[in-house]
C-alpha positions as CSV (number, residue, x, y, z in Angstrom):
1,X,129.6,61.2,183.0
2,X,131.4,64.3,183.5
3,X,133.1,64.7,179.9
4,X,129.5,64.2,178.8
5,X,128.1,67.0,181.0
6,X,130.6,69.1,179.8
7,X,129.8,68.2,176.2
8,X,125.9,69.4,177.0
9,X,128.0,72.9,178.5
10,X,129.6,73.5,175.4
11,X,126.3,72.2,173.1
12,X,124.3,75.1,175.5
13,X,126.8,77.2,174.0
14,X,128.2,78.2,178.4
15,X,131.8,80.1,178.1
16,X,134.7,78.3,178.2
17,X,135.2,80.0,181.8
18,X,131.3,78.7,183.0
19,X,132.4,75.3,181.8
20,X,135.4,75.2,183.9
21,X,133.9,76.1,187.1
22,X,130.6,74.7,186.2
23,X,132.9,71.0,186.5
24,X,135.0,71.9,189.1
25,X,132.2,72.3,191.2
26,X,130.4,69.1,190.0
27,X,133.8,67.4,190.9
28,X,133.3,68.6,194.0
29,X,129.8,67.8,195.0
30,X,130.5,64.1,193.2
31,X,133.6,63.8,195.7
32,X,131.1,64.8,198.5
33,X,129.0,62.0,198.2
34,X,131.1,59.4,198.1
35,X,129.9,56.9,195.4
36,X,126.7,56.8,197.4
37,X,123.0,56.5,196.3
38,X,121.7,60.1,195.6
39,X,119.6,60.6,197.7
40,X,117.3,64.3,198.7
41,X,119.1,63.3,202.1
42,X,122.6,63.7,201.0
43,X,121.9,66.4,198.8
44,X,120.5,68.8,202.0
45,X,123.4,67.7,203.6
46,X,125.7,68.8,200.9
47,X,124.1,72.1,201.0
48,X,124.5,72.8,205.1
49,X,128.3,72.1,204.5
50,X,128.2,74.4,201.6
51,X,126.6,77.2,204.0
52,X,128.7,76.4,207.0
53,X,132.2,76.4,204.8
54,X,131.2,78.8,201.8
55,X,130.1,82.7,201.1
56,X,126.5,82.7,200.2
57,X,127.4,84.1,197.1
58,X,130.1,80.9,196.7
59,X,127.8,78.4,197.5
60,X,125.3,79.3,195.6
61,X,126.8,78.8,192.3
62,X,127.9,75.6,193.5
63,X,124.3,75.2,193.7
64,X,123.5,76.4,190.5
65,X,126.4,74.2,189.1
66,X,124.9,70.9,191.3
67,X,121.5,71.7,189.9
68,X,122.5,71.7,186.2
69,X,124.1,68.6,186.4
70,X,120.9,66.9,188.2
71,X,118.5,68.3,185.4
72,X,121.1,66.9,182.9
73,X,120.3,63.2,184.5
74,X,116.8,63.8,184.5
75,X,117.1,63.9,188.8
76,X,115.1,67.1,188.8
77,X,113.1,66.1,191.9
78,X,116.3,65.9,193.7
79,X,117.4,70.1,193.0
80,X,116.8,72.0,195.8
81,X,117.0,75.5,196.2
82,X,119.8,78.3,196.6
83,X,120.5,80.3,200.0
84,X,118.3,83.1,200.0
85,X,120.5,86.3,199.9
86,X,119.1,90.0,199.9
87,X,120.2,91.9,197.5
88,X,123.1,94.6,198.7
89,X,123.2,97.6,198.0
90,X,126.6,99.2,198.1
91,X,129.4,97.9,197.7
92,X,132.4,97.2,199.9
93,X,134.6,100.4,199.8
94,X,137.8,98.1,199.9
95,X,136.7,96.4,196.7
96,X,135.6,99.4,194.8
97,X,138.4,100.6,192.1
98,X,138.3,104.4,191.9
99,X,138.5,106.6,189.1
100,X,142.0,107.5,190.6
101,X,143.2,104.4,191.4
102,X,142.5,103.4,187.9
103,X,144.3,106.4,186.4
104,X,147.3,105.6,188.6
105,X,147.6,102.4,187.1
106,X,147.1,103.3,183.6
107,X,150.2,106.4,184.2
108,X,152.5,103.4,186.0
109,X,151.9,101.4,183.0
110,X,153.0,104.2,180.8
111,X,156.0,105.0,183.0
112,X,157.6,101.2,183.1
113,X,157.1,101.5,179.7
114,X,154.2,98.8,179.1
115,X,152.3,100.6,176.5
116,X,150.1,97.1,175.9
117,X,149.3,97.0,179.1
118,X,148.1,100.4,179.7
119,X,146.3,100.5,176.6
120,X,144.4,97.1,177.3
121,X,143.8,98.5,180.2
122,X,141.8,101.5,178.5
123,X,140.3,99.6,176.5
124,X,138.5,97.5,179.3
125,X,137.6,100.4,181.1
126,X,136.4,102.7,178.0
127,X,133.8,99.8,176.6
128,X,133.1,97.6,179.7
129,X,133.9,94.5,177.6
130,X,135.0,91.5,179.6
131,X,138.7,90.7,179.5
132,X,137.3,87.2,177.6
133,X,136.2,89.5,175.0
134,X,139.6,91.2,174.2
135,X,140.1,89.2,170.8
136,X,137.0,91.1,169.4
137,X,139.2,94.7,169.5
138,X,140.7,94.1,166.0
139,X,142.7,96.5,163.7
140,X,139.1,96.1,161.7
141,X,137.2,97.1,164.7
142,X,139.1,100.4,165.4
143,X,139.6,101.5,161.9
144,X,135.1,100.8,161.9
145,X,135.1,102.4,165.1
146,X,132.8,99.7,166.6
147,X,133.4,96.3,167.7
148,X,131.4,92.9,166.7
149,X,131.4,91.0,170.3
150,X,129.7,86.9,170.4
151,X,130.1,86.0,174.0
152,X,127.4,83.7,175.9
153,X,125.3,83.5,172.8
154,X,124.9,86.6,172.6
155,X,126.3,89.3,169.8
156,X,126.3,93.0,170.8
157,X,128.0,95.8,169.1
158,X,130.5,98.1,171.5
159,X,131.4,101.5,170.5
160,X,135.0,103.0,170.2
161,X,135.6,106.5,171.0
162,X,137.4,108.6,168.9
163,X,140.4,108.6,171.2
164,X,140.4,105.0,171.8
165,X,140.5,103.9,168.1
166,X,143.5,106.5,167.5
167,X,145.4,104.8,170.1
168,X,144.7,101.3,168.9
169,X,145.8,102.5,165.3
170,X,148.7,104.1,166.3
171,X,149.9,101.0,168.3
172,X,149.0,98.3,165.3
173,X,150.7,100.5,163.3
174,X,153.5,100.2,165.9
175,X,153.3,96.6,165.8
176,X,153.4,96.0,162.2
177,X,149.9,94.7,162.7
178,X,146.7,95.1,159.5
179,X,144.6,92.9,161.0
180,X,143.1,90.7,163.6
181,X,143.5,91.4,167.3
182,X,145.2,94.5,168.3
183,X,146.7,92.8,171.6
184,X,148.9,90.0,170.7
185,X,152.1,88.2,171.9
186,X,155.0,87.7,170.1
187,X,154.4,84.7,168.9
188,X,150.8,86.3,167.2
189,X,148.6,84.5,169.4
190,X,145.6,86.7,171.6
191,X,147.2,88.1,175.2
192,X,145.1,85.3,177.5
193,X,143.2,86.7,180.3
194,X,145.9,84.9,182.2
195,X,148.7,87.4,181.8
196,X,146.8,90.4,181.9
197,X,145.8,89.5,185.6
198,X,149.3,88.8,186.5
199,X,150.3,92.1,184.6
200,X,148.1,94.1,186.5
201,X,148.7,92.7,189.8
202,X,152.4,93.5,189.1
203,X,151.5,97.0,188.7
204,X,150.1,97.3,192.3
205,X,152.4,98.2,194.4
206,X,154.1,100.7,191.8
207,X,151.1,102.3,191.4
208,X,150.1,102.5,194.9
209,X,147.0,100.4,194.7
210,X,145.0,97.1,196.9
211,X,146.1,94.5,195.2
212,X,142.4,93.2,195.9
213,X,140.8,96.5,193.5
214,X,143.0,95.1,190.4
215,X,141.7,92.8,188.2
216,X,140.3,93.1,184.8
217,X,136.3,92.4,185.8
218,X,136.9,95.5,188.3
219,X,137.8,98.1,185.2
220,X,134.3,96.2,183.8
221,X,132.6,97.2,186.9
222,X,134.0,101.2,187.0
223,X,133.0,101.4,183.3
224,X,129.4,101.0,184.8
225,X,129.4,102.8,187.5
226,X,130.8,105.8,185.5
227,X,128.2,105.6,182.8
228,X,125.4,105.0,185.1
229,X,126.3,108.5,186.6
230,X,126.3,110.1,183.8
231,X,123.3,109.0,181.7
232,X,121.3,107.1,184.1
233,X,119.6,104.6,182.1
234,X,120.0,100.8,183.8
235,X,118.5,99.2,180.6
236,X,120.7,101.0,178.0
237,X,123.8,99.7,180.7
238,X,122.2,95.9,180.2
239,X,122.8,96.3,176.7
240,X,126.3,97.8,176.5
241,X,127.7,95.3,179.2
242,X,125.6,92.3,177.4
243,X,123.4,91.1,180.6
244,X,120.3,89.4,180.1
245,X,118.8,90.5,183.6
246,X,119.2,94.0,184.8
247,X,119.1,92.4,187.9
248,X,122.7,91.8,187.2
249,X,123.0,95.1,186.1
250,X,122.1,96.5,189.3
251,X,125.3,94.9,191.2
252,X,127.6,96.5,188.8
253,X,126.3,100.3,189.6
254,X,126.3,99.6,193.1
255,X,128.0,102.7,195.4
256,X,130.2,102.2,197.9
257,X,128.7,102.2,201.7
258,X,130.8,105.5,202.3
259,X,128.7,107.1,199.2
260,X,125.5,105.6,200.4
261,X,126.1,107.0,204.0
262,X,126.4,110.3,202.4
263,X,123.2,110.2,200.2
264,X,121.4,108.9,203.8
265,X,122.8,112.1,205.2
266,X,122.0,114.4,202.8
267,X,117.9,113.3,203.5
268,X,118.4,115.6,206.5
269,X,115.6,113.4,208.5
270,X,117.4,113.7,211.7
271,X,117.0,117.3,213.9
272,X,119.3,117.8,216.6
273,X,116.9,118.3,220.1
274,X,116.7,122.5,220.6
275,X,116.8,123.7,224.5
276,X,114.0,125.3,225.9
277,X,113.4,127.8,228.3
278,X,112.2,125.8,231.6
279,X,108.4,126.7,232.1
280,X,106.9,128.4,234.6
281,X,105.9,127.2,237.4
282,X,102.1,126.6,237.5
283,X,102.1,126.3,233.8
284,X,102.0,123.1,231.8
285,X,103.4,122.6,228.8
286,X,100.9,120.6,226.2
């Protein structure tokens, strides 16, 4: 049953990394019952031990994951619905990867001599692509200055700034490469997501980071927040990142709750209380 759910993932045209954790969590909730009946009973109680064990966030796409498989069966009547969860609106600060922080980490790659890694790293963080993505920067796509991406069904065109593609010629041209990807192991195969997280996590301490701000999705995330400040235009963001909600959107240009303390402040709405003179006596203040 489950190689032919994940044959319907892949014929829905779901990324390889939706797939994955799409049957993880079906193992998972399949493990949960037991080999018993399905019943709208078992299901509930599935949920309460998702809410009691899980993040909201967490067991809610083991939800999501749950309910897919149920449609697949044709058990619709037996999906039942997600935790609700209000939207937040900042981000936490020890999650957030700063501009700094990320230009640490780019000069310590530099400096240990890991001019892939720095550069891949540049990359991320100068198109918002996702780190799945990474094939799609090509010696074609920096010599065109632009950069064909397919992901999720979806084909969108990211721009390469003048800088960027000089870089990414200059190191192809370093790497005897003409074509194909730009960021490639030795044996010619596409870096895998894989080893750039480990990379980066190596870099931490060197660079003086939280080992919990670096990873490749977080360099997606700064991209956003950076060109949200500058040009303000959500729906323009949907499109260069390649979400289908701006509801999505919306998470990736969230502030920190340092940065939204300060924008509360700065509404001045509070007025400390001014002394008076004590009236006279016989006289009533109104």
């Amino acid at each position: 049953m489950l190689e032919d759910f994940r044959q319907q993932l892949i014929n829905e045209e779901r990324s390889p990394a939706t797939i994955e954790k799409y049957l993880r969590d079906v193992q998972h909730f399949v493990c949960f019952t037991e080999g018993k009946m399905l019943s709208r009973q078992i299901i509930l109680a599935y949920k309460a031990k998702l809410g009691e064990y899980y993040a909201v966030s967490s067991a809610n796409s083991m939800l999501a994951a749950m309910n897919t498989l149920l449609r697949y069966l044709g058990w619709e009547d037996l999906c039942i619905k997600q935790f609700k969860l209000q939207r937040q609106v900042y981000m936490p600060e020890e999650k957030e990867l700063t501009r700094a922080e990320y230009e640490r980490l780019v000069n310590t790659a530099w400096d240990r001599g890991n001019e892939c890694l720095g550069l891949i790293l540049q990359t991320i963080c100068a198109t918002g692509i996702r780190i799945s993505e990474l094939t799609f920067i090509t010696v074609e796509a920096a010599r065109a200055g632009e950069a064909i991406v397919r992901c999720k069904g979806k084909t969108r065109t990211v721009l390469l700034v003048e800088e960027l593609r000089e870089m990414l010629m200059r190191y192809a041209r370093q790497q005897g490469l003409s074509a194909g990807p730009v960021f490639v192991t030795r044996s010619g195969r596409p870096v895998s997501r894989t080893a750039v997280w480990r990379d980066m996590k190596t870099l931490c301490r060197a660079a003086d980071v939280p080992p919990e701000k670096v990873f490749p999705h977080n360099l997606r995330h700064l991209f956003a927040r950076t060109f949200y400040a500058a040009e303000k235009d959500i729906a323009k963001l949907a499109d260069i990142l390649g979400h289908s909600s701006i509801d999505t959107t919306r998470i990736y240009v969230a502030t920190t709750g340092a940065e939204h303390r300060r924008r509360m402040e700065s509404l001045h709405l509070i007025f400390p209380q001014i002394k008076k003179p004590a009236p006279r006596a016989g006289v009533m203040c109104t």
